[in-house]
C-alpha positions as CSV (number, residue, x, y, z in Angstrom):
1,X,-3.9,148.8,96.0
2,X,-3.5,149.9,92.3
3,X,-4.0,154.2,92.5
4,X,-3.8,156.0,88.9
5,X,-2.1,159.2,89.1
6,X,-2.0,161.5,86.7
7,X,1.3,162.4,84.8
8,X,2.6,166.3,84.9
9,X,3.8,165.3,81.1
10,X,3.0,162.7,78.5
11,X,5.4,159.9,77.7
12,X,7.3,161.3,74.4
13,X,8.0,157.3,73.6
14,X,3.5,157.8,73.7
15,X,3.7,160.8,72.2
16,X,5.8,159.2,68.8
17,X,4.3,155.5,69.0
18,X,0.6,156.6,68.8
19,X,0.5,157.8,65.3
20,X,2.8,155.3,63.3
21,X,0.3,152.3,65.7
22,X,-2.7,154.0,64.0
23,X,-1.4,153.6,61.1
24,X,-0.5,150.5,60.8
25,X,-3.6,149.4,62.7
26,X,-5.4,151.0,59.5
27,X,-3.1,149.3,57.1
28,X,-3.9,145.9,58.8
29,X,-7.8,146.6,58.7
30,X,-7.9,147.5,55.3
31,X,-5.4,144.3,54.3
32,X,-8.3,142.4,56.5
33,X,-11.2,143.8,55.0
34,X,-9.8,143.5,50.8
35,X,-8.5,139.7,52.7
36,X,-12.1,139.2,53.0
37,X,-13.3,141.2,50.0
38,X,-11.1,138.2,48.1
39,X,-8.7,140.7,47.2
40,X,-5.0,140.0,47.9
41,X,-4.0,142.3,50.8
42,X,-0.4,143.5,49.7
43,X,-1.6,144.1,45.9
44,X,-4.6,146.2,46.6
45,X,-2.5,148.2,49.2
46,X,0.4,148.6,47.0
47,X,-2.7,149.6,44.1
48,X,-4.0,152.5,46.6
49,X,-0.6,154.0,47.9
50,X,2.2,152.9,45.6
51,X,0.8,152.9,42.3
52,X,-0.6,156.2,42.3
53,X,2.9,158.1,42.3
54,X,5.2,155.1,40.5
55,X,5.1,157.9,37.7
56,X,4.6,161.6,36.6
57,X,0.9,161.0,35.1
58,X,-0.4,159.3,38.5
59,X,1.9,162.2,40.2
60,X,0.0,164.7,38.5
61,X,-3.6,162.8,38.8
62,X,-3.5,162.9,42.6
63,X,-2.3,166.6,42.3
64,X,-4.9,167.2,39.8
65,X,-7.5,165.2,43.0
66,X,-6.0,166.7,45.8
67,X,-6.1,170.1,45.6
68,X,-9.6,170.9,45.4
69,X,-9.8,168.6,49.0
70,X,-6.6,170.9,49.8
71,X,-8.3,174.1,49.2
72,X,-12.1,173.0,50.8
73,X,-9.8,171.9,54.1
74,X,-8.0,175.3,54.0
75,X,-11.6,176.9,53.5
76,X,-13.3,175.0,56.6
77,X,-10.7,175.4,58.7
78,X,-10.5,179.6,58.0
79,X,-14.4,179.6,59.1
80,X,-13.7,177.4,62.0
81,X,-10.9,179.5,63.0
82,X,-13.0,182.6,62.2
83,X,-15.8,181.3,64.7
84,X,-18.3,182.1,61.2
85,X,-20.5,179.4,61.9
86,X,-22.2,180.6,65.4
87,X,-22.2,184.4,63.6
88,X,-26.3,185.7,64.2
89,X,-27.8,189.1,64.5
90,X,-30.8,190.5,65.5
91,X,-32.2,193.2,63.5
92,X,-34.8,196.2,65.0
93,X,-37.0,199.2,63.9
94,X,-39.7,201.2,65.1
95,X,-38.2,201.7,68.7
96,X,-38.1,197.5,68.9
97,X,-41.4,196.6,67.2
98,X,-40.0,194.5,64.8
99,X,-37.4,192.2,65.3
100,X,-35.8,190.0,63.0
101,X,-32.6,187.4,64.1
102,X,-30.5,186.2,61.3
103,X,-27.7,183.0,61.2
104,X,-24.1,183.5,59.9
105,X,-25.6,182.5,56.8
106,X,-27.9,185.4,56.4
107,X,-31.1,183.0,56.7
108,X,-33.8,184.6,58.4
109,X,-34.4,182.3,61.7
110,X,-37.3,184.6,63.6
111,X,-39.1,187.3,63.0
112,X,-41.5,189.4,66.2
113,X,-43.9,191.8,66.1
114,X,-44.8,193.4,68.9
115,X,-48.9,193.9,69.4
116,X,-49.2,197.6,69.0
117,X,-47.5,197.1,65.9
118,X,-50.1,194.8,64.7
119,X,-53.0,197.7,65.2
120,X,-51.2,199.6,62.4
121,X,-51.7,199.7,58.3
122,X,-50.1,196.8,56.7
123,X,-47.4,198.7,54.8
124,X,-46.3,200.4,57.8
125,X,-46.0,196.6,59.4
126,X,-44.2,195.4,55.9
127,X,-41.9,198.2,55.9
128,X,-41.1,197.7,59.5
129,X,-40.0,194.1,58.5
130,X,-37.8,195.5,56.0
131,X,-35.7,197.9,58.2
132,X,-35.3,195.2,60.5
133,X,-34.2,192.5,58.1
134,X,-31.6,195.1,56.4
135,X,-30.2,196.2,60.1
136,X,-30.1,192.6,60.8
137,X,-28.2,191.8,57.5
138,X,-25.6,195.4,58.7
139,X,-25.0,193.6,62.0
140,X,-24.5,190.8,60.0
141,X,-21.8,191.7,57.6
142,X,-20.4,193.8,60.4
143,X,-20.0,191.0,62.9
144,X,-18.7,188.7,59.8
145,X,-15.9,191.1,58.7
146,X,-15.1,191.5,62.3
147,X,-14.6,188.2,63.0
148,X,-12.8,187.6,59.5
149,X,-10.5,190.4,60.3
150,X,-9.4,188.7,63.6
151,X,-8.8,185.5,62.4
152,X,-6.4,187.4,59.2
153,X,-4.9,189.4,61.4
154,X,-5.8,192.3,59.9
155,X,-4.5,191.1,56.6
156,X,-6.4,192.9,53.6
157,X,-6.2,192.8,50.1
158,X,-6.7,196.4,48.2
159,X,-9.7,196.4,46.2
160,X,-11.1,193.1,48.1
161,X,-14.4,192.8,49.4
162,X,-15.1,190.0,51.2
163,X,-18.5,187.5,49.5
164,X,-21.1,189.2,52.9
């Protein structure tokens, strides 16, 4: 009887072959799919990858294309890193009875009023919404910089405020 068992390390050979198979796997598809396209394989793969940095103009093109990808990859990956995305806060006033939660991106995604609250003049209940939405939006930018800080290490730039 055949038992799998799990290895205490991958195979390094594994470990090296699995990327350069992927790609070539990928070069093969796309040769296939411009094959059936009626496009000849070899030319419109040498057109994609070889072409585009034969000189200094198509050297400076794919710069000129690159970087803004560059710089939106760097950008995602600081706010993945930086946890920003699952970033909310609750906001209160009058001793809890109004509450409004806010996402990482300051939207407002609930707002509860309690019932006594609800017995009271309406610009007593408006400005309880107010304190609540700007203690929300404290915790907010609080939390924000806080995680920010973590994922800089501290790192700060004099003068700098962060976009909260």
């Amino acid at each position: 009887m055949i038992k799998i068992v799990k290895r205490d390390q991958p195979s390094r050979a594994i470990f090296f072959f699995t990327p350069v198979l992927a790609i070539f796997l990928t070069l093969v598809a796309g040769g296939l799919i411009f094959y059936i396209l009626g496009f000849k394989p070899f030319e419109a793969l040498k057109f994609f990858f070889i072409v585009p940095i034969a000189d200094k103009y198509g050297v400076s093109e794919l710069l000129l294309k690159a970087t803004p990808l560059c710089l939106i990859a760097i950008g995602l990956s600081f706010c993945f890193k930086s946890n920003n995305w699952n970033i909310g806060a609750e906001g209160v006033s009058g001793s809890n009875s109004a509450k409004i939660v806010l996402d990482g991106e300051g939207e407002m995604q609930s707002i509860k009023l309690s019932d006594e609250i609800m017995k009271e003049d309406k610009s007593i209940i408006e400005d309880l919404i107010v304190a609540a939405h700007n203690n929300a939006k404290s915790q907010l930018k609080s939390k924000t910089s806080e995680e920010i800080s973590k994922a800089t290490g501290g790192f700060g730039i004099p003068g700098f405020k962060w976009p909260l």
